[in-house]
C-alpha positions in Angstrom: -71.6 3.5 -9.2 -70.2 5.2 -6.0 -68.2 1.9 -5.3 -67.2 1.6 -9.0 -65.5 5.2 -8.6 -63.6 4.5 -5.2 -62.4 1.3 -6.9 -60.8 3.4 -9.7 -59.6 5.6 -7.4 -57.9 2.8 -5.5 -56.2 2.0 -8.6 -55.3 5.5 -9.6 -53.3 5.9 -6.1 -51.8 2.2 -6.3 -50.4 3.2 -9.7 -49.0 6.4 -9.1 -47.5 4.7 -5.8 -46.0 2.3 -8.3 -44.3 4.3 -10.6 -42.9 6.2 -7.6 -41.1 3.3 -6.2 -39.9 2.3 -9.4 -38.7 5.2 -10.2 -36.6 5.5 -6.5 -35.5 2.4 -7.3 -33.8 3.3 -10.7 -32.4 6.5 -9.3 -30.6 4.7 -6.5 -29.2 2.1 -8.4 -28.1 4.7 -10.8 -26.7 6.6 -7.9 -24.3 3.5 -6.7 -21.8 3.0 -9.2 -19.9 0.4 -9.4 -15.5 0.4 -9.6 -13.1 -2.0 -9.8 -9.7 -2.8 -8.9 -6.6 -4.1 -10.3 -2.8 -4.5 -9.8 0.3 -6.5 -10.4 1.9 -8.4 -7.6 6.1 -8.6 -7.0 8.5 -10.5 -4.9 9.4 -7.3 -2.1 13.3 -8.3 -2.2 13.7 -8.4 -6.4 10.9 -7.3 -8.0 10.2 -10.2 -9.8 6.4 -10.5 -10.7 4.4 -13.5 -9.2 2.0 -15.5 -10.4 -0.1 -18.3 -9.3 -0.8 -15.6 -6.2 -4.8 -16.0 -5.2 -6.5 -13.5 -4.1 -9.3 -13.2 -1.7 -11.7 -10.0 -1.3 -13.5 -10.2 2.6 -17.3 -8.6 1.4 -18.5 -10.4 -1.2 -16.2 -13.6 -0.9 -14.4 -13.0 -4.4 -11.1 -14.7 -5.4 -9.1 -14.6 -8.3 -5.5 -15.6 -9.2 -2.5 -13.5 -10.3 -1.7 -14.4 -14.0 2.0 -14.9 -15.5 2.5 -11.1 -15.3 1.8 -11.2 -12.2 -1.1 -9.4 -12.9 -5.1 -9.3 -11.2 -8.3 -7.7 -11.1 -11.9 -7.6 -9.3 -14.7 -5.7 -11.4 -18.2 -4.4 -10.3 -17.7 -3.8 -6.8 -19.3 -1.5 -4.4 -17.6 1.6 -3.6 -15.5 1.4 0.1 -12.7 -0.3 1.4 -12.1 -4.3 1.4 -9.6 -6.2 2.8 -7.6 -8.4 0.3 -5.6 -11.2 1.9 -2.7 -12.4 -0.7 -1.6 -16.4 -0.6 1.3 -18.1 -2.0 3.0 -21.0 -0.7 6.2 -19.4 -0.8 5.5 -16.0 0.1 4.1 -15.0 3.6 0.3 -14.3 3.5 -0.5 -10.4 3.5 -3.8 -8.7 3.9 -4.4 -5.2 2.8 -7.2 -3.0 3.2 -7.6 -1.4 -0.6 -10.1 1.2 -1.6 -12.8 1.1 -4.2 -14.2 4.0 -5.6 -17.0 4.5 -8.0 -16.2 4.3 -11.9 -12.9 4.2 -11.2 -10.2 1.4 -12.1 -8.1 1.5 -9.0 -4.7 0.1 -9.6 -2.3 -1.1 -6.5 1.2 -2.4 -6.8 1.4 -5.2 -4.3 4.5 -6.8 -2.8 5.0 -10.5 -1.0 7.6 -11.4 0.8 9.5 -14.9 0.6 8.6 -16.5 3.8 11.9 -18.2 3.8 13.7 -15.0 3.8 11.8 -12.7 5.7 12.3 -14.4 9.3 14.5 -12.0 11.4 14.0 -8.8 9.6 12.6 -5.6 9.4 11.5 -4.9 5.9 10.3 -1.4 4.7 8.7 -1.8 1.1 8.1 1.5 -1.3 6.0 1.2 -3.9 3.9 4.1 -6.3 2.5 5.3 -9.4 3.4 6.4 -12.8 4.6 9.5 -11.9 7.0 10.7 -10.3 9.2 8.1 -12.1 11.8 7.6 -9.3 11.2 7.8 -5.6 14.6 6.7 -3.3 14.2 5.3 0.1 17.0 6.4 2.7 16.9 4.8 6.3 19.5 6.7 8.9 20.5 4.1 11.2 22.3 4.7 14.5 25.8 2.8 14.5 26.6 4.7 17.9 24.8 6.8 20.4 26.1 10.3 18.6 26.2 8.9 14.7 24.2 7.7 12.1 24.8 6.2 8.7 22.6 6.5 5.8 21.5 3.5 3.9 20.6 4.4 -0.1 21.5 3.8 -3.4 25.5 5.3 -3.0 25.5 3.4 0.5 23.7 0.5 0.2 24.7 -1.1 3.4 25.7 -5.3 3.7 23.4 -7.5 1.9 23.6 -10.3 4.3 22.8 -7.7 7.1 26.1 -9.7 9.2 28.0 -6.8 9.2 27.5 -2.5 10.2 25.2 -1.4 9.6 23.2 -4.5 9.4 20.7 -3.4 6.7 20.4 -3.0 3.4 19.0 -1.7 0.3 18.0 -4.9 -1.5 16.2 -3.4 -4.1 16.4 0.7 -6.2 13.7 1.3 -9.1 14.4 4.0 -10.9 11.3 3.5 -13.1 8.0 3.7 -12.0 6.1 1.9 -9.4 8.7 0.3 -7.2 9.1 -1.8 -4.8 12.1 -0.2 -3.2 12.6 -2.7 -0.3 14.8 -2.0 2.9 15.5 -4.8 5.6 16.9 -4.3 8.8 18.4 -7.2 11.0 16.3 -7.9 13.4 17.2 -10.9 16.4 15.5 -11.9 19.5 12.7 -9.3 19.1 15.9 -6.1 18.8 17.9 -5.1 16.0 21.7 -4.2 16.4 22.0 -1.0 17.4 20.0 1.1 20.7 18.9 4.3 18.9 16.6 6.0 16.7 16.3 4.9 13.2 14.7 7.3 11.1 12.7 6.3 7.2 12.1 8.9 5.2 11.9 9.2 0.7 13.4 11.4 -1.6 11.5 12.2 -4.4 14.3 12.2 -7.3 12.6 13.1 -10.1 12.6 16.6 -10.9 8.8 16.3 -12.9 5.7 15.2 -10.7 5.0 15.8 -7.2 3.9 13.3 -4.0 0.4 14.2 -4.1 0.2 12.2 -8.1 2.6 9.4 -6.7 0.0 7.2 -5.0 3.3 6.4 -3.0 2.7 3.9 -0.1 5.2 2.8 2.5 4.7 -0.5 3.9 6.4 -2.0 7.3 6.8 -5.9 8.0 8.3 -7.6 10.8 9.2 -11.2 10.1 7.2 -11.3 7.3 3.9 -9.8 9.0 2.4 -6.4 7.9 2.9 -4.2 10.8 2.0 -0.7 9.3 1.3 1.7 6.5 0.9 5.3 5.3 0.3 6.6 1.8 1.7 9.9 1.0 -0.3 13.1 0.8 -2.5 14.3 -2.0 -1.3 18.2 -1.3 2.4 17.3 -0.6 4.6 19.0 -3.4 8.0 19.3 -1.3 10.8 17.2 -2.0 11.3 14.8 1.0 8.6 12.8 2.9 9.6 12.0 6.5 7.3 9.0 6.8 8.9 7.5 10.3 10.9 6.7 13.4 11.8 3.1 14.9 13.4 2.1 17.8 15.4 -0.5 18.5 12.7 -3.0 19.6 10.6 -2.1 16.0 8.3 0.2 17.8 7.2 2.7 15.1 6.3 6.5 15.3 4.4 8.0 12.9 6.0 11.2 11.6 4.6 12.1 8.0 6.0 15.0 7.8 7.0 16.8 4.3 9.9 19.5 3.2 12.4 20.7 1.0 15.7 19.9 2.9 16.8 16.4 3.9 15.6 15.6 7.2 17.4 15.2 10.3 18.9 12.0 11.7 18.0 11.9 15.3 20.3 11.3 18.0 
């Protein structure tokens, strides 16, 4: 009888142990949701949208291809940030670290570059969100060692980059999303001119502020992803500094915000 009872009890314990691990084991599950991410990809210089682009996520080992609208997606991942690499024979591969959050669709504009036209640049790339409607990149660029020209949508600079002030505004959206693409001359590892060029973005728009753009600035030299920096979530000023470059491509982080035009720097 005694061993009878300690045999029950046994069984009592084991099945209240049971029902505890279960019911861990739902709650953390429940706890982890899931996201996704999606975005449409365009050519940097035109923004024309690209398809037959596959896409490769680094965690899990997911790919996917970009449809005629240039358009792809990855469901049910883990929150945290992956690195998507973006191939295309006609476009220089890119990587990009993107961020998944949980039960959130995360949507990216992405832009290649055409490997045959990217050698011997600088290219700055804008891209953001719904709203504000119409961000403007400006790039000061030092034609002497006490001037600088600006290079925007009145001035748009030589589209060959041959001539002053070798760069150019190759592409302005004025509707959503971007890309806005700058390229800068850039030969034997220098571009034309010894001085300080400064990047910074005018938020035209007079509705929506830079902390709802999901604005991100991207820096390529010959085609390769150098550097990026997304704008503020707070920022509500009119101008976003984002950087400086000298003349060897070395860039300096400035990410600075206000309400009058910034500076060029002699």
């Amino acid at each position: 009888m005694k061993s009878t009872l300690q045999l029950f009890f046994i069984l009592f314990l084991l099945s209240i142990a049971s029902s505890f691990f279960w019911s861990c084991g739902k709650s953390e599950v429940h706890y982890v949701s899931r996201g996704s991410i999606s975005g449409t990809i365009k050519d940097g210089a035109n923004g024309n949208v690209i398809s037959g682009v596959v896409i490769t996520e680094n965690i899990d080992n997911l790919n996917t291809t970009s449809d005629n609208s240039g358009n792809f997606s990855f469901s049910e991942l883990l929150p945290g940030t992956r690195t998507f690499t973006f191939t295309h024979d006609d476009y220089s591969v890119q990587s990009l670290e993107l961020s998944v959050e949980s039960k959130v669709d995360s949507n990216y504009s992405v832009s290649l570059l055409n490997s045959n036209l990217s050698s011997n640049v600088i290219t700055i790339v804008l891209t953001w969100g719904e709203t504000p409607r119409d961000l403007d990149s400006y790039l000061y660029v030092p034609t002497t060692s006490s001037s600088r020209t600006l290079v925007y949508l009145s001035n748009r600079g030589d589209e060959d980059r041959a001539d002053p002030p070798h760069a150019y505004l190759d592409r302005d959206d004025t509707y959503q999303y971007g890309p806005e693409t700058i390229t800068v001359r850039f030969l034997s590892g220098s571009t034309d001119y010894n001085g300080t060029y400064s990047y910074f973005v005018n938020k035209y728009s007079s509705t929506g502020d830079f902390k709802d753009s999901n604005a991100i600035v991207r820096v390529y030299k010959d085609g390769s992803f150098i550097r990026e920096w997304k704008a503020s979530t707070t920022a509500t000023e009119k101008y976003w500094l984002v950087f400086d470059m000298a003349s060897d491509g070395t860039l300096t982080s400035q990410d600075t915000y206000s309400d009058t035009i910034p500076s060029a720097l002699y």
